[in-house]
mmCIF file of the N, C-alpha and C atoms, coordinates in Angstrom:
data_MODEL
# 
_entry.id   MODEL 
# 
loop_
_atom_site.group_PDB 
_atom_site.id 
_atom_site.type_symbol 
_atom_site.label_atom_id 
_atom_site.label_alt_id 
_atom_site.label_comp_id 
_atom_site.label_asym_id 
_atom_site.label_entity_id 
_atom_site.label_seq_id 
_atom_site.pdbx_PDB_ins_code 
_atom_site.Cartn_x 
_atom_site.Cartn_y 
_atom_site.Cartn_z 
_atom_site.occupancy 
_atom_site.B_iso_or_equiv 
_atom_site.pdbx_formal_charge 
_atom_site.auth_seq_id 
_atom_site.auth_comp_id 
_atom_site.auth_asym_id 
_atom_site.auth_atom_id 
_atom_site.pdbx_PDB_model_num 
ATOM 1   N N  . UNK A 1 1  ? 151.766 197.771 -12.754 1.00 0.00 ? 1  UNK A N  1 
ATOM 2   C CA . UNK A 1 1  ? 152.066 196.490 -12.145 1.00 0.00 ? 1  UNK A CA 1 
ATOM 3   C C  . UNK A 1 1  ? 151.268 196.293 -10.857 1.00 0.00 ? 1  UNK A C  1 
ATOM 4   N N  . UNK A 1 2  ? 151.052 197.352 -10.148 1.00 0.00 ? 2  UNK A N  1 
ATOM 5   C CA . UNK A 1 2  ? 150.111 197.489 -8.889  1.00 0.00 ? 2  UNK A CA 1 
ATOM 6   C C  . UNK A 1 2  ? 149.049 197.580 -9.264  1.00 0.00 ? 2  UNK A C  1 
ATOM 7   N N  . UNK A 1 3  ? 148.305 198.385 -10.349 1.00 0.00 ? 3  UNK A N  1 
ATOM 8   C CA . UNK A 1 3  ? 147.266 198.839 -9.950  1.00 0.00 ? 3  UNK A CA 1 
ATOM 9   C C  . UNK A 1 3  ? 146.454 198.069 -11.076 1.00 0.00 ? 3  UNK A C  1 
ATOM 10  N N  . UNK A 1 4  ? 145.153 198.496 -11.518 1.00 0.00 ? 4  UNK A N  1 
ATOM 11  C CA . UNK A 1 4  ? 144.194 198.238 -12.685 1.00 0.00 ? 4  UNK A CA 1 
ATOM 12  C C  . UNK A 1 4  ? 143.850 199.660 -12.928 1.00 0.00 ? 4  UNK A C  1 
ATOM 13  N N  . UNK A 1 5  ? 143.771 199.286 -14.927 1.00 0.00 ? 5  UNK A N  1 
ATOM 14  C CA . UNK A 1 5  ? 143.573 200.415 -15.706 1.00 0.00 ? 5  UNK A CA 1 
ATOM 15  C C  . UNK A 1 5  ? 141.986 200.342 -16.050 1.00 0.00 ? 5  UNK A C  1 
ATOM 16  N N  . UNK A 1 6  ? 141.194 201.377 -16.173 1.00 0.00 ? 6  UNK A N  1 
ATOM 17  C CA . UNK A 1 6  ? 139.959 200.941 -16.963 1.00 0.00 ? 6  UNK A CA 1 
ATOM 18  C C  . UNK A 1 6  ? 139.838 202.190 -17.569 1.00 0.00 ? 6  UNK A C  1 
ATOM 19  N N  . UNK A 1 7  ? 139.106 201.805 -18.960 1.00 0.00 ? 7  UNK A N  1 
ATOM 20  C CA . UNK A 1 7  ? 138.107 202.780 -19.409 1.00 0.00 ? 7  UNK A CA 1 
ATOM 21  C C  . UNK A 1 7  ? 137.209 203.145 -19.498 1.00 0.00 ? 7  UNK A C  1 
ATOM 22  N N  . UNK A 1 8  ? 137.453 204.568 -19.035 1.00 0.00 ? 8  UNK A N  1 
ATOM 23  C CA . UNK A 1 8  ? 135.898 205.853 -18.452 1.00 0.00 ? 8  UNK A CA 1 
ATOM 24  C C  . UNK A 1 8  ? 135.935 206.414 -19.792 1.00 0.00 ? 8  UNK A C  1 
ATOM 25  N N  . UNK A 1 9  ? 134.502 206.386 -19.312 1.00 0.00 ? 9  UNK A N  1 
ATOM 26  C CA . UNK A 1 9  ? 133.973 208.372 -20.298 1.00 0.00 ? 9  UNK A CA 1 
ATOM 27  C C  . UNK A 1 9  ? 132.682 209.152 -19.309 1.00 0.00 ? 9  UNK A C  1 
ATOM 28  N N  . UNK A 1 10 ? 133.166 210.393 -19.676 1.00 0.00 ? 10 UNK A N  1 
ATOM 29  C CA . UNK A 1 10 ? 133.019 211.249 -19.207 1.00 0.00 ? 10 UNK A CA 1 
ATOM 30  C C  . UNK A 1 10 ? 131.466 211.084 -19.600 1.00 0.00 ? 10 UNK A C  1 
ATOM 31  N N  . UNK A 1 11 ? 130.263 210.909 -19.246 1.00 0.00 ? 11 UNK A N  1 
ATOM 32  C CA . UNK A 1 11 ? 128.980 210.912 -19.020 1.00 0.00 ? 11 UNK A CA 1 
ATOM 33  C C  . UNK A 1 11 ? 128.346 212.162 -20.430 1.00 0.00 ? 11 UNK A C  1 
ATOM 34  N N  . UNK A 1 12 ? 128.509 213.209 -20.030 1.00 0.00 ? 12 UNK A N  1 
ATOM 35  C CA . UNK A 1 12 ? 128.032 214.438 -20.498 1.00 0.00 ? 12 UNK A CA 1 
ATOM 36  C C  . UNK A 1 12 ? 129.073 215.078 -22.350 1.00 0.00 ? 12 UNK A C  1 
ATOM 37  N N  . UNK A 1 13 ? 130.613 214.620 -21.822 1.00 0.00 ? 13 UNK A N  1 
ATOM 38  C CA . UNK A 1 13 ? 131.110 215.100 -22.799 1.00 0.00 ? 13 UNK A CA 1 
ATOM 39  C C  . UNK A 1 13 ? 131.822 214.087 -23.741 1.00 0.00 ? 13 UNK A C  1 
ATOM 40  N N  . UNK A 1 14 ? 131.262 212.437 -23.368 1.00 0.00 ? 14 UNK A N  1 
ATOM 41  C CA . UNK A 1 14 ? 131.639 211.306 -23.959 1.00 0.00 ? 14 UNK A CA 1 
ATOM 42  C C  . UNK A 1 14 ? 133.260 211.680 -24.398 1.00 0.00 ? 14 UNK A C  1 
ATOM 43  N N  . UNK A 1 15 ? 134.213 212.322 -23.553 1.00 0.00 ? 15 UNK A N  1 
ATOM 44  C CA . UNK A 1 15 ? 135.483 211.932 -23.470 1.00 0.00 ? 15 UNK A CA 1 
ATOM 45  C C  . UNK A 1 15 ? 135.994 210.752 -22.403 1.00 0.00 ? 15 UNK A C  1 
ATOM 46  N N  . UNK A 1 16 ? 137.259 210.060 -23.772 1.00 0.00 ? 16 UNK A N  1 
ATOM 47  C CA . UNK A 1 16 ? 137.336 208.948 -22.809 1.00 0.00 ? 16 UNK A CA 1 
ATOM 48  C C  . UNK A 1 16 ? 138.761 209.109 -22.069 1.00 0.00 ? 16 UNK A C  1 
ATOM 49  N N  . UNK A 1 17 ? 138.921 208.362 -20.899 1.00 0.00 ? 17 UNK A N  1 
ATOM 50  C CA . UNK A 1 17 ? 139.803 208.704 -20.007 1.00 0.00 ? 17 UNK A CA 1 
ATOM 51  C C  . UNK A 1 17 ? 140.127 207.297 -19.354 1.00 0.00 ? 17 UNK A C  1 
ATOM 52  N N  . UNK A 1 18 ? 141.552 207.163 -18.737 1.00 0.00 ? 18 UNK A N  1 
ATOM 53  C CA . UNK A 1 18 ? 142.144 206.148 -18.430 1.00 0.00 ? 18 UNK A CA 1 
ATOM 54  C C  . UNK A 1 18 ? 141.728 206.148 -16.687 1.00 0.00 ? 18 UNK A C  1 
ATOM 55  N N  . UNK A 1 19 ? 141.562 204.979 -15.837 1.00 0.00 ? 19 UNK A N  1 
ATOM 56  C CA . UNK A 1 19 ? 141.286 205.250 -14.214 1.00 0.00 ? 19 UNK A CA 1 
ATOM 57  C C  . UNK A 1 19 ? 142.029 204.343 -14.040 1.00 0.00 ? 19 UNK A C  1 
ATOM 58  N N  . UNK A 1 20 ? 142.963 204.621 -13.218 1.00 0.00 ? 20 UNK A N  1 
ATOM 59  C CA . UNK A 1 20 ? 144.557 203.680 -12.949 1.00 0.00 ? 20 UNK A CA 1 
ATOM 60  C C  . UNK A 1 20 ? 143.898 203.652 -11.279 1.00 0.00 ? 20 UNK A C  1 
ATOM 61  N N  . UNK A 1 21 ? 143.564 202.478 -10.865 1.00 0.00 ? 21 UNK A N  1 
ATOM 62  C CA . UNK A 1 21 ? 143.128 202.072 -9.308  1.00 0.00 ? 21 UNK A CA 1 
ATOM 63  C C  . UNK A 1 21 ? 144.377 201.199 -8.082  1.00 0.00 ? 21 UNK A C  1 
ATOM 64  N N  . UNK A 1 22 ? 144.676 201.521 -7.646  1.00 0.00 ? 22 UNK A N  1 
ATOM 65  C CA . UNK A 1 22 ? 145.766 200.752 -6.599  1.00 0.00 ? 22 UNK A CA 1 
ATOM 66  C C  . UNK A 1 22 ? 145.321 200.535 -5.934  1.00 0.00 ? 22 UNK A C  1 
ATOM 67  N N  . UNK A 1 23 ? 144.674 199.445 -4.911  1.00 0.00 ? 23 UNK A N  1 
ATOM 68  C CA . UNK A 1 23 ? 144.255 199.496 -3.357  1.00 0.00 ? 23 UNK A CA 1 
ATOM 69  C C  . UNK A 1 23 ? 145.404 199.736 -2.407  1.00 0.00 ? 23 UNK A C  1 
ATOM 70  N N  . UNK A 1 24 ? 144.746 200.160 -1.534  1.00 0.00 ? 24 UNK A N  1 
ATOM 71  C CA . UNK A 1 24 ? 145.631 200.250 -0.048  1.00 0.00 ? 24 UNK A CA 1 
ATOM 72  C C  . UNK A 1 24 ? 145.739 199.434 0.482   1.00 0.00 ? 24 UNK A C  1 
ATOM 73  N N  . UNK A 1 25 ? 145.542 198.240 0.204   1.00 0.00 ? 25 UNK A N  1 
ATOM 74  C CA . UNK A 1 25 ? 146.035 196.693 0.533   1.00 0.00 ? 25 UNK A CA 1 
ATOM 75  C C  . UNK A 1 25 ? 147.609 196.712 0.013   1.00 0.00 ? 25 UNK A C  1 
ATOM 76  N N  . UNK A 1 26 ? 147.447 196.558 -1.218  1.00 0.00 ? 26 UNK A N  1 
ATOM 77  C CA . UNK A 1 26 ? 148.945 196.412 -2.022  1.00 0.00 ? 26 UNK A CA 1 
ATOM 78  C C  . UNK A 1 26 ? 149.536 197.789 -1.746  1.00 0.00 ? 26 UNK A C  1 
ATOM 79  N N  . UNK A 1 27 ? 149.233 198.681 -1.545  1.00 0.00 ? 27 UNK A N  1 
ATOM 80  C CA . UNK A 1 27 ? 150.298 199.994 -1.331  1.00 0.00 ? 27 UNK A CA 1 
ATOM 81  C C  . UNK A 1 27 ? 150.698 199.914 0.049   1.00 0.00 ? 27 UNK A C  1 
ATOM 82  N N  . UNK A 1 28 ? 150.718 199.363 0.797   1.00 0.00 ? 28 UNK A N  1 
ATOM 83  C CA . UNK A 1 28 ? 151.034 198.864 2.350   1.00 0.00 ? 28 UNK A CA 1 
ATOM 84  C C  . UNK A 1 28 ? 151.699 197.449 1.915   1.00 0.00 ? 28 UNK A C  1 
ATOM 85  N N  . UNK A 1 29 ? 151.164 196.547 1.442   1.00 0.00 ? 29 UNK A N  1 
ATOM 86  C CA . UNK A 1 29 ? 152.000 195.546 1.273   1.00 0.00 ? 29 UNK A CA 1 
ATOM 87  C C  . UNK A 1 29 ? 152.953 195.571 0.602   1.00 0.00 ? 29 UNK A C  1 
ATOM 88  N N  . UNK A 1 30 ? 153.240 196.097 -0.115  1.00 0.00 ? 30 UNK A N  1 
ATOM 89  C CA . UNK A 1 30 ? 154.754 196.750 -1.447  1.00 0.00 ? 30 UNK A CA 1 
ATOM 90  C C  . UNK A 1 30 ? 155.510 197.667 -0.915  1.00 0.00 ? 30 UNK A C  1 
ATOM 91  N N  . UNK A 1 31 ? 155.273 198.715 0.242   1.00 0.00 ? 31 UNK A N  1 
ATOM 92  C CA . UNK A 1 31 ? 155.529 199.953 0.527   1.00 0.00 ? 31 UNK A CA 1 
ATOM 93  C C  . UNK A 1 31 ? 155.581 200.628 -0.407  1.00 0.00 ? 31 UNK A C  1 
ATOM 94  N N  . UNK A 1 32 ? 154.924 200.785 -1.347  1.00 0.00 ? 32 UNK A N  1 
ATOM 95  C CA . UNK A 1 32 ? 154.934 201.955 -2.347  1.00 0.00 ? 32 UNK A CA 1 
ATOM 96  C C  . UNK A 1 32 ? 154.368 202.994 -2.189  1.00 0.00 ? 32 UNK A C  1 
ATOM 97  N N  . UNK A 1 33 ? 154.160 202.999 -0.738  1.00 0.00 ? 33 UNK A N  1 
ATOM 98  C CA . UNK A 1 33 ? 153.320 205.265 -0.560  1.00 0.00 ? 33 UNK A CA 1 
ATOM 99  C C  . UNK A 1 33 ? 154.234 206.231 -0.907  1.00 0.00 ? 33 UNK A C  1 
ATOM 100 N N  . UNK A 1 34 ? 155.456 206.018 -0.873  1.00 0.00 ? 34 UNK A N  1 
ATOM 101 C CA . UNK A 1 34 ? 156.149 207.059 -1.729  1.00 0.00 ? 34 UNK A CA 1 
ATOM 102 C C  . UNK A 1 34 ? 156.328 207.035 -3.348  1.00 0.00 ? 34 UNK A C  1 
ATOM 103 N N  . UNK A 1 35 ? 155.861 206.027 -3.913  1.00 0.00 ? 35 UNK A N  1 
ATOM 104 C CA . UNK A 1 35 ? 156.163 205.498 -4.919  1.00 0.00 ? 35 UNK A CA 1 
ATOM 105 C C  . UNK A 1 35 ? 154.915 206.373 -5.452  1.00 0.00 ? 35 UNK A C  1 
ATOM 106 N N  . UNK A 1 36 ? 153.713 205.623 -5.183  1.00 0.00 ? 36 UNK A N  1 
ATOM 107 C CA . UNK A 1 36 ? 152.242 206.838 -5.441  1.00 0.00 ? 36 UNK A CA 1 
ATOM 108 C C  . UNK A 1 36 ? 152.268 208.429 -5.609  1.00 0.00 ? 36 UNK A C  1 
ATOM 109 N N  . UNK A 1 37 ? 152.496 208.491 -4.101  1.00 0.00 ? 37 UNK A N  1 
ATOM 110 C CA . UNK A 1 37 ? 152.774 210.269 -4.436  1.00 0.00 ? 37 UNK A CA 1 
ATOM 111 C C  . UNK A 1 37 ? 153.778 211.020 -5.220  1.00 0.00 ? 37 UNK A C  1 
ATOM 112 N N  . UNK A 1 38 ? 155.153 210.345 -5.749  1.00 0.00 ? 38 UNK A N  1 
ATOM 113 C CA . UNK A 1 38 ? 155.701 210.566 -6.487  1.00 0.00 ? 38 UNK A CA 1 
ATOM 114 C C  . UNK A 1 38 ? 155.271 210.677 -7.874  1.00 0.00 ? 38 UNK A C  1 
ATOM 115 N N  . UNK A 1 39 ? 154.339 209.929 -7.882  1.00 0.00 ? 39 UNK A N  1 
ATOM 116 C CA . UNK A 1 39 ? 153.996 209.486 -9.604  1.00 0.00 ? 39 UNK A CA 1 
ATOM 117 C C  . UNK A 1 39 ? 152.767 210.550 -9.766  1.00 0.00 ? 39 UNK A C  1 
ATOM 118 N N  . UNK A 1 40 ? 152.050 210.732 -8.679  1.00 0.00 ? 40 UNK A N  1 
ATOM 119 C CA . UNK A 1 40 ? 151.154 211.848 -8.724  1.00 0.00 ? 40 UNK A CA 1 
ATOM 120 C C  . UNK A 1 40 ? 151.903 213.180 -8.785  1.00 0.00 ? 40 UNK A C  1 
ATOM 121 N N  . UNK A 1 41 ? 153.047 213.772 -7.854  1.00 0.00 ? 41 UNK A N  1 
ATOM 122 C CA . UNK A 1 41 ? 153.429 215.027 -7.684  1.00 0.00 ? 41 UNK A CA 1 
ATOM 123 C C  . UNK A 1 41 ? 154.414 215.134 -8.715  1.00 0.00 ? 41 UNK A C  1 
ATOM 124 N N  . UNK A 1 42 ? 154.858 214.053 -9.755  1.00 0.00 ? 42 UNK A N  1 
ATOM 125 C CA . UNK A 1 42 ? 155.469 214.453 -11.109 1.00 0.00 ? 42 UNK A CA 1 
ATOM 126 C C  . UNK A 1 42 ? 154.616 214.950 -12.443 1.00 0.00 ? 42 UNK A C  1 
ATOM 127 N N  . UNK A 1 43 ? 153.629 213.751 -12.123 1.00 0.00 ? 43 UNK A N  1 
ATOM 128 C CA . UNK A 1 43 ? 152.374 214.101 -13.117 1.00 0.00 ? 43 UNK A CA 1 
ATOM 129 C C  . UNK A 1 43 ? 151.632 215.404 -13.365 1.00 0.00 ? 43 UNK A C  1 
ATOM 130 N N  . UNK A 1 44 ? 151.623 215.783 -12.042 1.00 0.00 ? 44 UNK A N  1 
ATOM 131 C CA . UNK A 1 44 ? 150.957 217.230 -11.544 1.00 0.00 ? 44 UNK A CA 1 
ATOM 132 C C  . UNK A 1 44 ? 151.516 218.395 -12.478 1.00 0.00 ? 44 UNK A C  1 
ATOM 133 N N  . UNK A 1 45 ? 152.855 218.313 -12.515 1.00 0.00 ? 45 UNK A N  1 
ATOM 134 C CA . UNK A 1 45 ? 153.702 218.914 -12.902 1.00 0.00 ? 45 UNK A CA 1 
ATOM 135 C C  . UNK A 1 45 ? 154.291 218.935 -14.219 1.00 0.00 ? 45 UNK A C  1 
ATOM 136 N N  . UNK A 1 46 ? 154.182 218.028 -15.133 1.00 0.00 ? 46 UNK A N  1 
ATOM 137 C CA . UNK A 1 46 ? 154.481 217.963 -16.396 1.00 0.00 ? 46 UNK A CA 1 
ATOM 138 C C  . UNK A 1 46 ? 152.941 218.503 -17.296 1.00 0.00 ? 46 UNK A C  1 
ATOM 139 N N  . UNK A 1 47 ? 153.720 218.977 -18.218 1.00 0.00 ? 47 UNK A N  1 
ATOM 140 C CA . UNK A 1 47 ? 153.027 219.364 -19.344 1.00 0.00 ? 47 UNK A CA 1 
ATOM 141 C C  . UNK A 1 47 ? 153.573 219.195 -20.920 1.00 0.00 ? 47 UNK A C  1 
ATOM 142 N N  . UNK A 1 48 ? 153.416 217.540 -21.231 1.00 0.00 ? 48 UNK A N  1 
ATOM 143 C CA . UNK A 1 48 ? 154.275 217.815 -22.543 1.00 0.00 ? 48 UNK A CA 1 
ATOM 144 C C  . UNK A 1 48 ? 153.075 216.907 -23.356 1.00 0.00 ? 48 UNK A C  1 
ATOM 145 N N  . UNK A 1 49 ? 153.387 216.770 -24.705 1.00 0.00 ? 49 UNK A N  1 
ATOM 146 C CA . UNK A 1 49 ? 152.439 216.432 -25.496 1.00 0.00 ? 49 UNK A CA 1 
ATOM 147 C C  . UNK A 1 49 ? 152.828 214.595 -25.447 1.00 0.00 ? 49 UNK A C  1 
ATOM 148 N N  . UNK A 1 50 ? 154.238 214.642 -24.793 1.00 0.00 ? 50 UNK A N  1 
ATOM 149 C CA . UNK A 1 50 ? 154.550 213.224 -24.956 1.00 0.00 ? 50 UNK A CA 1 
ATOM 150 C C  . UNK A 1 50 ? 154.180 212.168 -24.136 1.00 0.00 ? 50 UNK A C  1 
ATOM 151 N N  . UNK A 1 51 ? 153.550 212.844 -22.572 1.00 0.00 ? 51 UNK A N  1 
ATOM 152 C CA . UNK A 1 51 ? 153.668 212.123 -21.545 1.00 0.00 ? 51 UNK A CA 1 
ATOM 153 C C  . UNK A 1 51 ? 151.916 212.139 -20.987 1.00 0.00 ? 51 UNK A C  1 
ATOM 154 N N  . UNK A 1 52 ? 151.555 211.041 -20.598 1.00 0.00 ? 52 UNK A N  1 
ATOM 155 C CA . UNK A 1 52 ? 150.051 211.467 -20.524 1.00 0.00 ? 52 UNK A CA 1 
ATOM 156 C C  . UNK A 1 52 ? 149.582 212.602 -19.240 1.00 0.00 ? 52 UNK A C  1 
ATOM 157 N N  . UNK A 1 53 ? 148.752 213.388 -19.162 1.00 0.00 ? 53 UNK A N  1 
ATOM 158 C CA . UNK A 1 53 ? 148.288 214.138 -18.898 1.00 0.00 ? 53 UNK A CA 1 
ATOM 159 C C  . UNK A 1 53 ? 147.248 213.626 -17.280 1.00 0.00 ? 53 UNK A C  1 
ATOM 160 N N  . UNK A 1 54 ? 147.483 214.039 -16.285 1.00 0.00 ? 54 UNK A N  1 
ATOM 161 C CA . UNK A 1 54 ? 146.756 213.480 -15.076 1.00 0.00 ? 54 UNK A CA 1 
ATOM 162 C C  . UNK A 1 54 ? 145.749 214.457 -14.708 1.00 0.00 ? 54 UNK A C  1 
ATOM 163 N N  . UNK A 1 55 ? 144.255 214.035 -14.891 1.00 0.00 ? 55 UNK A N  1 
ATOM 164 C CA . UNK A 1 55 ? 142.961 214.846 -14.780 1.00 0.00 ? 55 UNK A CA 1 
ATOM 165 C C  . UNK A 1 55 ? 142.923 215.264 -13.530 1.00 0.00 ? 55 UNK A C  1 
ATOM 166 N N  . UNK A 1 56 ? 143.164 214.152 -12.593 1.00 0.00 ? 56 UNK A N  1 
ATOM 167 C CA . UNK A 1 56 ? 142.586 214.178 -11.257 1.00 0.00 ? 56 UNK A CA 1 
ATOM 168 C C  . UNK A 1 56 ? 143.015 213.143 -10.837 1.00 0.00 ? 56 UNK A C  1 
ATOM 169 N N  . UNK A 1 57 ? 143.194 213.208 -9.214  1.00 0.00 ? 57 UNK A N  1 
ATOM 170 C CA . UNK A 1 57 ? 143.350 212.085 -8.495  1.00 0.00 ? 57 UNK A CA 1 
ATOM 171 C C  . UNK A 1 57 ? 142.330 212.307 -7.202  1.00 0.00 ? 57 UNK A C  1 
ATOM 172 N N  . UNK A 1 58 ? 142.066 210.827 -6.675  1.00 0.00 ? 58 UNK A N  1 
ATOM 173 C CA . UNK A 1 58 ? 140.990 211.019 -5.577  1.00 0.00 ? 58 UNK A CA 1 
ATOM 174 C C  . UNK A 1 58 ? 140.991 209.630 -5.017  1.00 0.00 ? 58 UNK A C  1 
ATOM 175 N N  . UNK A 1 59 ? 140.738 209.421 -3.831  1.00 0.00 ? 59 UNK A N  1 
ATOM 176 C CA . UNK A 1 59 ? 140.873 208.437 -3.048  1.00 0.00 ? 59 UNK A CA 1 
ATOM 177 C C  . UNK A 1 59 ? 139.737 207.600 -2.260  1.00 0.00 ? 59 UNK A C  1 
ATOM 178 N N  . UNK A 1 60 ? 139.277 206.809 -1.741  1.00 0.00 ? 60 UNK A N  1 
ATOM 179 C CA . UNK A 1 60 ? 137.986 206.448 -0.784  1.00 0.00 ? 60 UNK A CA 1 
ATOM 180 C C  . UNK A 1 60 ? 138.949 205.311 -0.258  1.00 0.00 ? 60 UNK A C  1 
ATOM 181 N N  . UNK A 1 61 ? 138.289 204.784 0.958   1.00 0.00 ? 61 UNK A N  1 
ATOM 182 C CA . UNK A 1 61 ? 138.469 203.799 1.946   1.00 0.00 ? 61 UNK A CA 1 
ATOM 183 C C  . UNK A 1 61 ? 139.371 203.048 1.997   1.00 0.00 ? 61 UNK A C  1 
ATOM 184 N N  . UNK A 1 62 ? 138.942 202.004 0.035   1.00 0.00 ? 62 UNK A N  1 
ATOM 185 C CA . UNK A 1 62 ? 139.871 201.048 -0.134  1.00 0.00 ? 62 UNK A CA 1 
ATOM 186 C C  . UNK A 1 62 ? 140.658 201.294 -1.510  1.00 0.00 ? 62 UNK A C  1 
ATOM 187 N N  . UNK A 1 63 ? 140.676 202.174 -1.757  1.00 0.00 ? 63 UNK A N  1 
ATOM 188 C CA . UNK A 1 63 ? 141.453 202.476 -3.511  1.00 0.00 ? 63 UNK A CA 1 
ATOM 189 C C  . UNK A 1 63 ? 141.691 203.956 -3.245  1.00 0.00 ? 63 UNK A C  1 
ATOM 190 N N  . UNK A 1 64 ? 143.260 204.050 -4.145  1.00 0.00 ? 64 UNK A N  1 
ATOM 191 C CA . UNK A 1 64 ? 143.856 205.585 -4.300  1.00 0.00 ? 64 UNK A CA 1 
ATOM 192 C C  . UNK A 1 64 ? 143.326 205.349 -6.056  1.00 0.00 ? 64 UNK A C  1 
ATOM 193 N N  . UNK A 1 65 ? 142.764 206.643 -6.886  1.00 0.00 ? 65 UNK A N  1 
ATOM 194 C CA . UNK A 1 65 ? 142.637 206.276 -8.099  1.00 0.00 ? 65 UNK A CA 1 
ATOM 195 C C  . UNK A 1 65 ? 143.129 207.803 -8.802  1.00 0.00 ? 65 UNK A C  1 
ATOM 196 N N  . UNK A 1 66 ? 143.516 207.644 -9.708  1.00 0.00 ? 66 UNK A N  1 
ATOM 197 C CA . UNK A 1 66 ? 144.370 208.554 -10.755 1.00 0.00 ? 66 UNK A CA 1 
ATOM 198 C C  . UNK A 1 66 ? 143.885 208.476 -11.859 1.00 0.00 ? 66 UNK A C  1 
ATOM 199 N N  . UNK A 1 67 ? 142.989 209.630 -12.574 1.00 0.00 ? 67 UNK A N  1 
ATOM 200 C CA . UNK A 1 67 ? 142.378 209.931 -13.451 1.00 0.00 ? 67 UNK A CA 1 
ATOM 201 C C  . UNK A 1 67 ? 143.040 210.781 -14.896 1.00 0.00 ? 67 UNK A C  1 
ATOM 202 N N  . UNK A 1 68 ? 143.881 209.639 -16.121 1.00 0.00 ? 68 UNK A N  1 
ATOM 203 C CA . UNK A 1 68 ? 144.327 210.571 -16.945 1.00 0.00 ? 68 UNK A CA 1 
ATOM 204 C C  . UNK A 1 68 ? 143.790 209.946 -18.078 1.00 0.00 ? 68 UNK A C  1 
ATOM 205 N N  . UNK A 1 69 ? 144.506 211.388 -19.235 1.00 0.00 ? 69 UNK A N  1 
ATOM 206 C CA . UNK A 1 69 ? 143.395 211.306 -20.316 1.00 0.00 ? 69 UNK A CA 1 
ATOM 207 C C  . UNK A 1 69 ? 143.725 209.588 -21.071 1.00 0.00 ? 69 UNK A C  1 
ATOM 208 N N  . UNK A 1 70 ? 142.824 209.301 -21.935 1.00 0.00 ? 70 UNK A N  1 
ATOM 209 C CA . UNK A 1 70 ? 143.054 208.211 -22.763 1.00 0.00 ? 70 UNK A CA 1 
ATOM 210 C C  . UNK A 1 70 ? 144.073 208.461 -24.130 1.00 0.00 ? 70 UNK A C  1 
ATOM 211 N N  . UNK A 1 71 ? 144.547 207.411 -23.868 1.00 0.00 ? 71 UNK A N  1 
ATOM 212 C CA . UNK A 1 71 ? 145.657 207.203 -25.199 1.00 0.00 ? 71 UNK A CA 1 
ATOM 213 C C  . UNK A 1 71 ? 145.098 206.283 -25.959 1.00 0.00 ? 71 UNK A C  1 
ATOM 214 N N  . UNK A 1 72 ? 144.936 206.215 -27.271 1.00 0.00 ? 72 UNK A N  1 
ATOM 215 C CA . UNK A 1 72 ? 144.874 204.635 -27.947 1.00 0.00 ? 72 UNK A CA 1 
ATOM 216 C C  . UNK A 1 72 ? 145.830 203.955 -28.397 1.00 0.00 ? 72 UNK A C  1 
ATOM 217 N N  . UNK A 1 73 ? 145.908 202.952 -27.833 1.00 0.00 ? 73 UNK A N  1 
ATOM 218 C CA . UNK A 1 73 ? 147.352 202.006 -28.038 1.00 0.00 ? 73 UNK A CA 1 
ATOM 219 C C  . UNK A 1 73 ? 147.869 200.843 -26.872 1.00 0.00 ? 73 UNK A C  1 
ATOM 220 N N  . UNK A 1 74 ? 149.112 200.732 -27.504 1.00 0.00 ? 74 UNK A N  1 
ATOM 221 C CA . UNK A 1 74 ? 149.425 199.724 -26.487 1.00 0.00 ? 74 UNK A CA 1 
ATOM 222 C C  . UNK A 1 74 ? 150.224 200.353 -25.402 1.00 0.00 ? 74 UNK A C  1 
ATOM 223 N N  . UNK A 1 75 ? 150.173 199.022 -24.437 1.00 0.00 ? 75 UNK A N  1 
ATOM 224 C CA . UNK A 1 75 ? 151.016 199.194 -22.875 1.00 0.00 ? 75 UNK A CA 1 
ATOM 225 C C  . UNK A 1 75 ? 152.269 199.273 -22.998 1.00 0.00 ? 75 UNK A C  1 
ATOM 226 N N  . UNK A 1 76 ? 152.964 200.233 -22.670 1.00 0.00 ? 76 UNK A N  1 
ATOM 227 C CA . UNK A 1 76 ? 154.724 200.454 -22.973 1.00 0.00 ? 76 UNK A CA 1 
ATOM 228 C C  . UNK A 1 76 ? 155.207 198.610 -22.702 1.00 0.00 ? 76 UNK A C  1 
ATOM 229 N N  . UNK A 1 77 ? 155.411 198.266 -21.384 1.00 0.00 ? 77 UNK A N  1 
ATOM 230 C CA . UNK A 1 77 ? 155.193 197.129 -21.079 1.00 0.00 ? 77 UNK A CA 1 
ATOM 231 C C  . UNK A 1 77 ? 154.923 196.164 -22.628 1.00 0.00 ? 77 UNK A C  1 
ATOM 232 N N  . UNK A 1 78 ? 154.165 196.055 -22.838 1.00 0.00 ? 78 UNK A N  1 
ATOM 233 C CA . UNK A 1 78 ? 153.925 194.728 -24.384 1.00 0.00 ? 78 UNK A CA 1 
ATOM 234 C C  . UNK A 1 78 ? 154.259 195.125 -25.187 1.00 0.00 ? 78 UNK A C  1 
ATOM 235 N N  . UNK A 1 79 ? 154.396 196.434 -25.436 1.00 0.00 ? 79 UNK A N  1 
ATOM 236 C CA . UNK A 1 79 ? 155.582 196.730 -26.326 1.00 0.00 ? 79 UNK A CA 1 
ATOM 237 C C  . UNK A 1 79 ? 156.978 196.512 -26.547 1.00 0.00 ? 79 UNK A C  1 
ATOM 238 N N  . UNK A 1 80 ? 157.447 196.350 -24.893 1.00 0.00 ? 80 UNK A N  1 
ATOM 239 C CA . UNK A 1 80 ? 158.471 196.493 -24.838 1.00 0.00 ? 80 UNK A CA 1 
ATOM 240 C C  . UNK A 1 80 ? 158.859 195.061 -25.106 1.00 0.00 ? 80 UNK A C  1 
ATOM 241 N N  . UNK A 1 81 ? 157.711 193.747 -24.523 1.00 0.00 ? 81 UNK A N  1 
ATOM 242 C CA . UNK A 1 81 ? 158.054 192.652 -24.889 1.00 0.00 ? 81 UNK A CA 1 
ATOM 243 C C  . UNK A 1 81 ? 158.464 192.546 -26.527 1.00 0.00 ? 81 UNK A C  1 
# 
């Protein structure tokens, strides 16, 4: 709902991967900095086949971005519609 999703691939090993971007505009305007690191320090931590998998996370200036693997399919969200 905050952020934008895009799809990467990996250059060298043409795996594709999801990049979930939030700016630090809207994470100050929402107060969601606990909301972020939560979703990162759960992610960190799970390992199940059901829940997607978080590569990496990394940050610059104006965007926090969260690097997990690709799923094919739909958004829980339009599904749920």
């Amino acid at each position: 709902m905050f952020g934008n999703v895009y799809l990467t691939v990996h250059k060298e090993k043409k795996t594709l991967y999801a990049l979930k971007t939030v700016t630090r505009h809207k994470i100050e305007k929402y107060k969601i900095q606990e909301n972020i690191q939560l979703e990162r320090s759960i992610l960190l931590q799970l390992d199940h086949t059901l829940i997607l998998e978080l590569v990496k996370t990394f940050k610059d200036s104006k965007r926090i971005y969260l690097l997990t693997e690709y799923v094919k399919g739909m958004d829980l969200l339009d599904v749920l519609r």
